[in-house]
N, CA and C of each residue as an Amber inpcrd file, in Angstrom:
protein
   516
 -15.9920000 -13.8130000   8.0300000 -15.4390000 -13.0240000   6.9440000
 -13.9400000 -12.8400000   7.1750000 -13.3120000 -13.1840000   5.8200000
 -11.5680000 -12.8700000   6.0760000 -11.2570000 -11.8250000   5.6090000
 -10.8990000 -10.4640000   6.0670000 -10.6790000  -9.1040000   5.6830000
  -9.1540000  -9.0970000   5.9790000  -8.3200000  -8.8710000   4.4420000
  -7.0070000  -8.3590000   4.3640000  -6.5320000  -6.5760000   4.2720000
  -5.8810000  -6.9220000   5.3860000  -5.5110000  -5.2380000   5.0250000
  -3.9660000  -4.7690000   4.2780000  -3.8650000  -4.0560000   3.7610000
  -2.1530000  -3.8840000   2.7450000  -2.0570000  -2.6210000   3.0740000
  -1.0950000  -2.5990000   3.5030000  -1.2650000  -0.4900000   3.5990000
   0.5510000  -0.4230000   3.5470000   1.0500000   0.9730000   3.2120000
   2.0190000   1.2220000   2.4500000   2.1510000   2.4070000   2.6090000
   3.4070000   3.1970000   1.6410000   3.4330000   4.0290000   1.5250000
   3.0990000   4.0670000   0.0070000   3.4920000   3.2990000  -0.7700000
   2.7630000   3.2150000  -2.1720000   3.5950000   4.1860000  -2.9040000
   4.8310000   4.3180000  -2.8680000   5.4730000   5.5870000  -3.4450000
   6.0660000   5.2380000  -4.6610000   6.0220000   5.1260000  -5.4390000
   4.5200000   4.9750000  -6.0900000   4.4640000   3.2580000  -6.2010000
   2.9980000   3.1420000  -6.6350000   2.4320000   2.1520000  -6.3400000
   3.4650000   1.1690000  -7.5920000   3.4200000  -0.3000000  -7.7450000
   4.0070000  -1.0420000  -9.0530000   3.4200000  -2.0440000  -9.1450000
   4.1910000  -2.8710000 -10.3780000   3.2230000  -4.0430000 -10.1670000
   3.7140000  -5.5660000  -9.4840000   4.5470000  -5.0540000  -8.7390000
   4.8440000  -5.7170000  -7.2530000   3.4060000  -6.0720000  -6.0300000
   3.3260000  -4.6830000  -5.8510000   2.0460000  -4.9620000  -5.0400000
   0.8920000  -4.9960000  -5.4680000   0.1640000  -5.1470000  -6.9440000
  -0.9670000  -5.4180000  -7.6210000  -0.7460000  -7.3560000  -7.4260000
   0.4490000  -8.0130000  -7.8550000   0.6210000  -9.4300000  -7.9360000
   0.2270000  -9.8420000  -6.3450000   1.5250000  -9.6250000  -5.4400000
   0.8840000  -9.6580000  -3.9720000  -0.2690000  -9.4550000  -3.2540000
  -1.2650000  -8.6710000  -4.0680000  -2.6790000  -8.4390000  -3.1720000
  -3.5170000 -10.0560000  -4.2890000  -3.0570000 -10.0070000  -5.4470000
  -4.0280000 -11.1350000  -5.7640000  -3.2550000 -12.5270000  -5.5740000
  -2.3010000 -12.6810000  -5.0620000  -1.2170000 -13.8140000  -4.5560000
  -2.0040000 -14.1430000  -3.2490000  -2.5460000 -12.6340000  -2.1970000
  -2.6520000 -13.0460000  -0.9070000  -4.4250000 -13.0130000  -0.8570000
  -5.0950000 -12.6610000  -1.7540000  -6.3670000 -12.7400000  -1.8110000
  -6.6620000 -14.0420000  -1.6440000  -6.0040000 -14.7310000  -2.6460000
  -6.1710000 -16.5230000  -2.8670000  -5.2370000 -17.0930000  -1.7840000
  -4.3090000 -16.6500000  -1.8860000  -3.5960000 -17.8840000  -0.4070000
  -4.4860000 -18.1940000   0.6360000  -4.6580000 -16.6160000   1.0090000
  -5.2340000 -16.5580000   2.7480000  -7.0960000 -16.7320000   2.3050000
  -7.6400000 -17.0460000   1.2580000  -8.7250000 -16.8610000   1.4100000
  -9.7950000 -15.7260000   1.8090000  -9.0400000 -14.1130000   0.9920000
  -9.3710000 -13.3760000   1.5650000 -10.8210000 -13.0300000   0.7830000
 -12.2290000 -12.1830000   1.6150000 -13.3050000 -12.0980000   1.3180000
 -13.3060000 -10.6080000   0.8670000 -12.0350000  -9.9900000   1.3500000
 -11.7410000  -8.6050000   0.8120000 -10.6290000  -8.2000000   1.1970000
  -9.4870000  -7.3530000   0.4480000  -8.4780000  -6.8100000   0.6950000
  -8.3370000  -4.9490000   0.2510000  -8.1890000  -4.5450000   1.3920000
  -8.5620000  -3.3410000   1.8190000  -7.4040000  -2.8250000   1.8120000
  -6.3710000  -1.9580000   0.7080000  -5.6370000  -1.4220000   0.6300000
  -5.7310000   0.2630000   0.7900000  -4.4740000   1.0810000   1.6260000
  -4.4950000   1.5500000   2.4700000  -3.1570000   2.2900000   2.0480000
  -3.0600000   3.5360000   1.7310000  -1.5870000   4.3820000   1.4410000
  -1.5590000   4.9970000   2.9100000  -0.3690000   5.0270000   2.8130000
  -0.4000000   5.7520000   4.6490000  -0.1370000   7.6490000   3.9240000
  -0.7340000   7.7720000   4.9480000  -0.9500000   9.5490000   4.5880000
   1.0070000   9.8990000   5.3200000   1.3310000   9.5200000   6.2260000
   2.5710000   9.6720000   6.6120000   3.5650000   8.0670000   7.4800000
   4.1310000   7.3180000   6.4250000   4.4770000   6.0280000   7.3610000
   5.3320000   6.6130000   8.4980000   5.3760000   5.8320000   9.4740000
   6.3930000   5.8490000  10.3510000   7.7500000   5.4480000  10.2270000
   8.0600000   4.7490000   9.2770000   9.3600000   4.4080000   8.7570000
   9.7350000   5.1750000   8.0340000   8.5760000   5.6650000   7.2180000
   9.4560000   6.4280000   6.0040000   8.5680000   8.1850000   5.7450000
   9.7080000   8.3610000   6.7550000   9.2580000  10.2420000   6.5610000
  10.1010000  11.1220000   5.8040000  10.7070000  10.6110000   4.7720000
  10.7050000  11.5220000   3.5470000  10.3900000  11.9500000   3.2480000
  10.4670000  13.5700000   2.8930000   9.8060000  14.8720000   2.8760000
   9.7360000  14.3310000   0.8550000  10.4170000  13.9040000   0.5080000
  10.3590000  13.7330000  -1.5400000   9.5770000  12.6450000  -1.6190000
   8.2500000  12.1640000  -0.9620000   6.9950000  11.0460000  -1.0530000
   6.3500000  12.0140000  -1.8670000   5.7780000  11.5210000  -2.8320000
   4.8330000  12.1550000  -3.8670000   3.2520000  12.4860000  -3.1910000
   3.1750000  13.4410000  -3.1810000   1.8380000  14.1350000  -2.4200000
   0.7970000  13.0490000  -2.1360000   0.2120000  12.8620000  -0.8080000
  -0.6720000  11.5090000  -0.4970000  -1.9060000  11.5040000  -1.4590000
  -2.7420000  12.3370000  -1.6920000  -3.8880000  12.3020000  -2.6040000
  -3.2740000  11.9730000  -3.9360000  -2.1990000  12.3470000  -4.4380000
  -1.6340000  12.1750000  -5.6850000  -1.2590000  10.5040000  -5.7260000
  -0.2700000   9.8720000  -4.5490000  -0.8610000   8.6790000  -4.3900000
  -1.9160000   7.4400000  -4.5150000  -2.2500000   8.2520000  -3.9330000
  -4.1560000   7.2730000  -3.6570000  -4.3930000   7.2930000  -5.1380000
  -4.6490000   8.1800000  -5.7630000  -4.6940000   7.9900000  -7.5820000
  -4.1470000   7.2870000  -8.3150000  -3.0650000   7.3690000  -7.8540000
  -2.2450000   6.4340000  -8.6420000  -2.5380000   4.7490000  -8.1600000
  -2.5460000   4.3960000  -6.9730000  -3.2390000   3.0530000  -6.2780000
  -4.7190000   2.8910000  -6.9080000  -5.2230000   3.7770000  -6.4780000
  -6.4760000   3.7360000  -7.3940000  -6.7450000   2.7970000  -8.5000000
  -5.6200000   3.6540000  -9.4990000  -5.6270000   3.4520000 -10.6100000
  -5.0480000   2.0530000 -10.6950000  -4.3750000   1.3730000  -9.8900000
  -3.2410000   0.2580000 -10.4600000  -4.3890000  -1.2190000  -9.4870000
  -5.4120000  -0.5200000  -8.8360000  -6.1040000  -1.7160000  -8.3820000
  -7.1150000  -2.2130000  -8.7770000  -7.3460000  -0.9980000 -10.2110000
  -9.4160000  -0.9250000 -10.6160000  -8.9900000  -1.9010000 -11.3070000
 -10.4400000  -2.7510000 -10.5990000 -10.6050000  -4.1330000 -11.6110000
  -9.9870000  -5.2350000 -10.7500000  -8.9030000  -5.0420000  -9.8840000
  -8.8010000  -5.9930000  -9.4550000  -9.6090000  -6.7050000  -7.9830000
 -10.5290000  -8.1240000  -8.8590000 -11.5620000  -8.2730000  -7.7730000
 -11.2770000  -8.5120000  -6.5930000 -12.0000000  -8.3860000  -5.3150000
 -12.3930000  -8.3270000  -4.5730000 -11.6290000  -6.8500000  -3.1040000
 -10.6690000  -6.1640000  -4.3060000  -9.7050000  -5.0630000  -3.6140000
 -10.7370000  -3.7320000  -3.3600000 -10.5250000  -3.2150000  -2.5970000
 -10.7580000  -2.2100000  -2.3080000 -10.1620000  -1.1070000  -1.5710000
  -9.6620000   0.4390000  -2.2140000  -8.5610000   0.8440000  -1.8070000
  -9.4350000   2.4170000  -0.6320000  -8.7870000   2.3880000   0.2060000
  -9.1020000   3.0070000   1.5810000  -8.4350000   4.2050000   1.8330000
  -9.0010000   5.6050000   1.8900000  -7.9500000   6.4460000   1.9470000
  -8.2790000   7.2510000   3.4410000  -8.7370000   6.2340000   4.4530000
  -9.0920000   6.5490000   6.1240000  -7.4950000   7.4100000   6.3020000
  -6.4370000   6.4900000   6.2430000  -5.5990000   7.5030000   6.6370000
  -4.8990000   8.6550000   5.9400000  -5.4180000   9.1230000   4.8160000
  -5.0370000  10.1080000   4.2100000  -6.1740000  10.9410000   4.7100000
  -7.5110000  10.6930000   5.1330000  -8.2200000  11.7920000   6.1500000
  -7.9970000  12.1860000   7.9240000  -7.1760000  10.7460000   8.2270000
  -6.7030000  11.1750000   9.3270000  -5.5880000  12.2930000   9.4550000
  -4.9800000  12.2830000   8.1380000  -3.2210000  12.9860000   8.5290000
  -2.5570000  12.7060000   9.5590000  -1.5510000  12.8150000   9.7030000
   0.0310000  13.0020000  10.3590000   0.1530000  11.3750000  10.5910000
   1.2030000  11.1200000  11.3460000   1.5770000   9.7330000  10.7980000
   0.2820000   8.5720000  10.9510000   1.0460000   7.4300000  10.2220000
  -0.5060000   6.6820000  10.3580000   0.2450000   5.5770000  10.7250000
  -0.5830000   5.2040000  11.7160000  -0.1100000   4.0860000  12.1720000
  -1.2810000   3.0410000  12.2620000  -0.6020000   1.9110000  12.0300000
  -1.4200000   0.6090000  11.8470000  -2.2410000  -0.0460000  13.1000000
  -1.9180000  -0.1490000  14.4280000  -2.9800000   0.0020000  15.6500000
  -4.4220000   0.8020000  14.9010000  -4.0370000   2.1390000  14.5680000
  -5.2620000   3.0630000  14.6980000  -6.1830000   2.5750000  13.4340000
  -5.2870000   1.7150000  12.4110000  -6.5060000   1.8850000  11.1680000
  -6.8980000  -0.0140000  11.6760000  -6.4380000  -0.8320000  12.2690000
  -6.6980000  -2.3390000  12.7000000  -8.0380000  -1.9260000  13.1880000
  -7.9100000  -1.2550000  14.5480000  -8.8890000  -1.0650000  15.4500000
 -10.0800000  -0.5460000  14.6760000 -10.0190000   0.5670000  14.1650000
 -11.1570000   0.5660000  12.9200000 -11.7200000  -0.1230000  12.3920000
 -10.8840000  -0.6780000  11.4420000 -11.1630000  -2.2150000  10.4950000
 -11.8460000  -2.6790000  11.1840000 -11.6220000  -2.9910000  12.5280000
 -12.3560000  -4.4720000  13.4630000 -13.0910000  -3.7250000  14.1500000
 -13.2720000  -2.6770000  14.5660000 -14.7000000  -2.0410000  15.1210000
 -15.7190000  -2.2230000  13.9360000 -15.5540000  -2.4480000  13.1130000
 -16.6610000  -1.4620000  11.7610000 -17.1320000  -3.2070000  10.7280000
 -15.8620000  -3.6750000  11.4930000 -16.3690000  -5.8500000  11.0310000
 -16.1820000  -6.4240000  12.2960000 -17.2890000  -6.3620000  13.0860000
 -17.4260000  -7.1810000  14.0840000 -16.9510000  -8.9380000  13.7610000
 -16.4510000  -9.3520000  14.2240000 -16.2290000 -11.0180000  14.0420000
 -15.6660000 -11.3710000  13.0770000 -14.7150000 -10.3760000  12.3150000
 -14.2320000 -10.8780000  11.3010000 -12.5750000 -10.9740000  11.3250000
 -12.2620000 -12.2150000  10.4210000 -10.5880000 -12.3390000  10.8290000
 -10.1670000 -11.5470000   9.8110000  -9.1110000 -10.7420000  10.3720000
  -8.6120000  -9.8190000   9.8790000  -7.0360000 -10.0240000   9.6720000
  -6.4750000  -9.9370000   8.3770000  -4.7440000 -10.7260000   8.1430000
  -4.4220000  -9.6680000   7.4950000  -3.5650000  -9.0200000   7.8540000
  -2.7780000  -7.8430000   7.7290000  -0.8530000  -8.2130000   7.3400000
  -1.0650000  -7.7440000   5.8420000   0.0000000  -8.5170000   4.9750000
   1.3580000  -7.0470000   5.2160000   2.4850000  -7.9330000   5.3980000
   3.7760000  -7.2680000   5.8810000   4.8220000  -8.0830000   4.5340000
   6.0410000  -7.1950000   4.6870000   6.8520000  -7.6140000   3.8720000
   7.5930000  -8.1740000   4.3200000   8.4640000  -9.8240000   4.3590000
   9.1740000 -10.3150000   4.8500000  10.6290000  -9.4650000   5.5890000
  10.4560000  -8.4540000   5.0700000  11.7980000  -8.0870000   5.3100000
  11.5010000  -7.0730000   6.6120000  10.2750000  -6.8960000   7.1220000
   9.4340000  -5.9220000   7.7230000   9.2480000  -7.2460000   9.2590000
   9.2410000  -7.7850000   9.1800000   8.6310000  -9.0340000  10.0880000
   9.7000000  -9.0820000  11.0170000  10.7060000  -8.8900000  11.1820000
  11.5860000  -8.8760000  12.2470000  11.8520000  -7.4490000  13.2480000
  11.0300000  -5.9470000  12.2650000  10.8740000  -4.9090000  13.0160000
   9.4930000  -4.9320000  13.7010000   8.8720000  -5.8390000  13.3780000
   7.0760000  -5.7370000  13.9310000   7.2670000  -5.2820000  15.4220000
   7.8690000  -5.9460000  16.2560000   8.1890000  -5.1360000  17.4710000
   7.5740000  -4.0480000  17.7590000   8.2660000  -3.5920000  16.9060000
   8.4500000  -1.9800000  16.7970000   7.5400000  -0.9600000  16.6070000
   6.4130000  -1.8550000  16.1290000   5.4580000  -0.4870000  15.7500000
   4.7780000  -0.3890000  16.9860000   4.0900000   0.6090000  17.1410000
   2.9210000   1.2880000  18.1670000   2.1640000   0.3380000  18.4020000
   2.2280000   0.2910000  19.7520000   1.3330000  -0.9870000  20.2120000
   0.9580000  -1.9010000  19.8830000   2.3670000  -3.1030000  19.5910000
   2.3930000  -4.4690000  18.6380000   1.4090000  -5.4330000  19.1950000
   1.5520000  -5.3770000  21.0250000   0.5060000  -6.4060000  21.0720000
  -0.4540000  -6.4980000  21.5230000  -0.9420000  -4.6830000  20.7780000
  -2.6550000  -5.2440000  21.0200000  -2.8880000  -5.3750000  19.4730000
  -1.5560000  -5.0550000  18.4620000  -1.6500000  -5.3130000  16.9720000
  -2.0320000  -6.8780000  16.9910000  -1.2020000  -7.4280000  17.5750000
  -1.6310000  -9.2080000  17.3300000  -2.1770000 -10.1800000  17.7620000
  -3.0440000  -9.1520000  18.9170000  -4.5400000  -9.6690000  19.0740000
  -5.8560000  -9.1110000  18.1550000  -5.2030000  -8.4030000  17.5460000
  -6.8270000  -7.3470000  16.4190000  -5.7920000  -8.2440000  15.3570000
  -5.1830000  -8.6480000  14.9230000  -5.2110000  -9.4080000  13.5500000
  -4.1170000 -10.1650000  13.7710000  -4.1170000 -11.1370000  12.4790000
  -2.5360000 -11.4600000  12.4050000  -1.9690000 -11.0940000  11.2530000
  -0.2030000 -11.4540000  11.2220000   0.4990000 -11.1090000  10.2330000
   0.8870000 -12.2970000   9.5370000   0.9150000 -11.8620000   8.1500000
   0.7570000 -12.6920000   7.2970000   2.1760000 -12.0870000   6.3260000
   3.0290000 -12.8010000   5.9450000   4.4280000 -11.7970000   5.4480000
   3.8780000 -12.4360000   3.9310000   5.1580000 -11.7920000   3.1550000
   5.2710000 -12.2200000   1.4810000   6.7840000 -11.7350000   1.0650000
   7.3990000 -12.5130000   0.3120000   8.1260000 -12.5280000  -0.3780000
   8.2330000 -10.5680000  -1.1650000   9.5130000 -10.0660000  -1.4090000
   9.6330000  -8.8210000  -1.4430000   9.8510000  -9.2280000  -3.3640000
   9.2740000  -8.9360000  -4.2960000   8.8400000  -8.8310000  -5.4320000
  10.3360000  -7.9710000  -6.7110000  10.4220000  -8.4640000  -7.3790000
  11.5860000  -7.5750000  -7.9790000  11.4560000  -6.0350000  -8.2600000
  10.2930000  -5.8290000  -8.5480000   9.9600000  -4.4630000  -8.7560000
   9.9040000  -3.9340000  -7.3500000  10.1680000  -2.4580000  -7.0510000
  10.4730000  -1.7810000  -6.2980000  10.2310000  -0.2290000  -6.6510000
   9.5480000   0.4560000  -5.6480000   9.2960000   1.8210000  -5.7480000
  10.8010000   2.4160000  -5.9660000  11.6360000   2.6500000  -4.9520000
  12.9530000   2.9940000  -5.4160000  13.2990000   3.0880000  -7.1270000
  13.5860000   1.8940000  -7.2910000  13.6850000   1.5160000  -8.6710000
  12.6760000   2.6600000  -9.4260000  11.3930000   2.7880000  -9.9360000
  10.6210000   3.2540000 -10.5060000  11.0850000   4.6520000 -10.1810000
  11.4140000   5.1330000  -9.1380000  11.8080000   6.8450000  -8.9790000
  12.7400000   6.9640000  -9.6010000  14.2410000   6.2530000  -9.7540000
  15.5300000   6.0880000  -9.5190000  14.9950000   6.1710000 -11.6660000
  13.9250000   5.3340000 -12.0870000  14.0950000   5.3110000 -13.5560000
  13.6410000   6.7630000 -14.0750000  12.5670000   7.2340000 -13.3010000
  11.7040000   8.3650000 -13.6430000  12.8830000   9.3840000 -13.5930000
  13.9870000   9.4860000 -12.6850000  14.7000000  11.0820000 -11.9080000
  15.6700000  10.3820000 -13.3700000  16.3460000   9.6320000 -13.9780000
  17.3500000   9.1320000 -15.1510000  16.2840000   9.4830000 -16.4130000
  14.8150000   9.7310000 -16.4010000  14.4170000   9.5150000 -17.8500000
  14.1520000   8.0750000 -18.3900000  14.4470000   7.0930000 -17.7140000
  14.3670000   5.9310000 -18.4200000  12.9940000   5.4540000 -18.5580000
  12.8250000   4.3050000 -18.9000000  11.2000000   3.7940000 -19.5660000
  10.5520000   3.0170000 -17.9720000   9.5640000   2.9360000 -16.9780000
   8.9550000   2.3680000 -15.8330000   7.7090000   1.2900000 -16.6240000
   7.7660000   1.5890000 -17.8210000   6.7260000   0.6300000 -18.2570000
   6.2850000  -0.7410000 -18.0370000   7.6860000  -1.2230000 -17.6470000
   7.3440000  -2.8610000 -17.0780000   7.5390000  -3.0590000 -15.8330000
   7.7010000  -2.1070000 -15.3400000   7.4770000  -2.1050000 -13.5090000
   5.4370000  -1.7400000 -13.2050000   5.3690000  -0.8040000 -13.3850000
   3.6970000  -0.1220000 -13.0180000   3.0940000  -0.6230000 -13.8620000
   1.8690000  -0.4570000 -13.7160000   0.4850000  -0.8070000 -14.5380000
   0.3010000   0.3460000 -15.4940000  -0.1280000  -0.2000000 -16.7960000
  -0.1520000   0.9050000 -17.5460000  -0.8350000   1.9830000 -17.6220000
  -1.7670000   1.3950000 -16.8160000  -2.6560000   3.5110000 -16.0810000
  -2.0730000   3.7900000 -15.1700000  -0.9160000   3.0760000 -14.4540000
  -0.0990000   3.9780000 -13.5700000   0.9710000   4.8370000 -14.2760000
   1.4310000   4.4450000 -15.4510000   2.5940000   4.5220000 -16.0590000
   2.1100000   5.3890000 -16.6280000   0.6790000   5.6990000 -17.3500000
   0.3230000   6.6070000 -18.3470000   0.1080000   8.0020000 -17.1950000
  -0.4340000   8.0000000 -15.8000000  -0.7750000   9.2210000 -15.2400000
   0.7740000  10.2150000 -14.7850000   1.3490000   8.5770000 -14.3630000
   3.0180000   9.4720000 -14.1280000   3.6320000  10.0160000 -15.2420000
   3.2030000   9.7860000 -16.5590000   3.6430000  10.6040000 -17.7500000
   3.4060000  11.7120000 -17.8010000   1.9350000  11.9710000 -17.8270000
   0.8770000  12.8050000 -17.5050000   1.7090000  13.7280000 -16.9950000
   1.3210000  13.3790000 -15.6510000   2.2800000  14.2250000 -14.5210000
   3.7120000  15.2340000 -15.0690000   4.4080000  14.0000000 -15.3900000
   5.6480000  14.8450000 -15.7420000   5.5780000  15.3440000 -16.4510000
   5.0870000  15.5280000 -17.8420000   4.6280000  16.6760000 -18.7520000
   4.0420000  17.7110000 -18.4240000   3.2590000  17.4660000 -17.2580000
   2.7460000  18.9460000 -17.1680000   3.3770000  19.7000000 -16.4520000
   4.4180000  18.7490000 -15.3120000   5.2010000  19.5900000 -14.6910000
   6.9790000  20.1370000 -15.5440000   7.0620000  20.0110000 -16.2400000
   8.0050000  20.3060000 -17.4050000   7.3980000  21.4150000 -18.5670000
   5.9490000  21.2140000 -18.7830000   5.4150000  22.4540000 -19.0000000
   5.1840000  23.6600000 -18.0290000   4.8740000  23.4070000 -17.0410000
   4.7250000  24.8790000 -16.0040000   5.8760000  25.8290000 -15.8760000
């Protein structure tokens, strides 16, 4: 079995990483891709990340339907930072014998080093990079904090809940 893992901070999710999970489903031959919001990344501890459960909803929302994904919210029950060792080792305790390809962003592949215990990371899986997508979370905040339209960045049940959202918080 080929089990992909994607994990992120997802702030907010776009349709950058909806294309990339079904880009890397089919490249790598994956039998499932197990996407994963980090409850706190290690890179990015910005206190202005949109609440993690509020997250996961929104991923939720931007993956239903897409086959063979399945979105994981282990480290939003672990809390405090999440690091990728702790959710691998999981993954591969819980799928005995299965190859496990854990997708990074090209631009991410030269800090791999760096994370928490890289090489027992690249004996529990390998890394598999991708091309960094025009759409961008930045971007999508940067349109939302201006008022402008995110409609052709997110999925349109992502786009419709972040409406949602901001209306009600403009009503309170």
């Amino acid at each position: 079995m080929k089990i992909g893992i994607y994990g992120g901070s997802f702030n907010p999710v776009h349709n950058g990483h909806v294309g990339i999970a079904r880009k890397a489903i089919e490249a790598f031959g994956l039998d499932r891709l197990i996407v994963i919001p980090a409850f706190v990344s290690p890179f990015k501890t910005d206190s202005r990340d949109t609440p993690p459960y509020d997250r996961l909803e929104l991923v939720k929302l931007a993956f239903a339907g897409v086959p063979k994904v399945v979105v994981d919210d282990r480290e939003l029950r672990r809390g405090g930072v999440s690091y990728s060792v702790d959710t691998v080792r999981e993954i591969a305790a819980e799928n005995p014998g299965a190859d496990i390809i854990f997708l990074v962003g090209e631009d991410s592949v030269a800090g791999l080093p760096r994370w928490k215990n890289y090489e027992e990371l690249t004996r529990l899986c390998t890394f598999k990079s991708f091309a960094r997508t025009p759409e961008s979370s930045t971007e999508v905040r940067r349109r939302l904090a201006d008022g402008e339209p995110i409609d052709d960045l997110v999925p349109a049940s992502v786009a419709k809940a972040i409406h949602a959202a901001v209306r009600r918080s403009e009503n309170a």
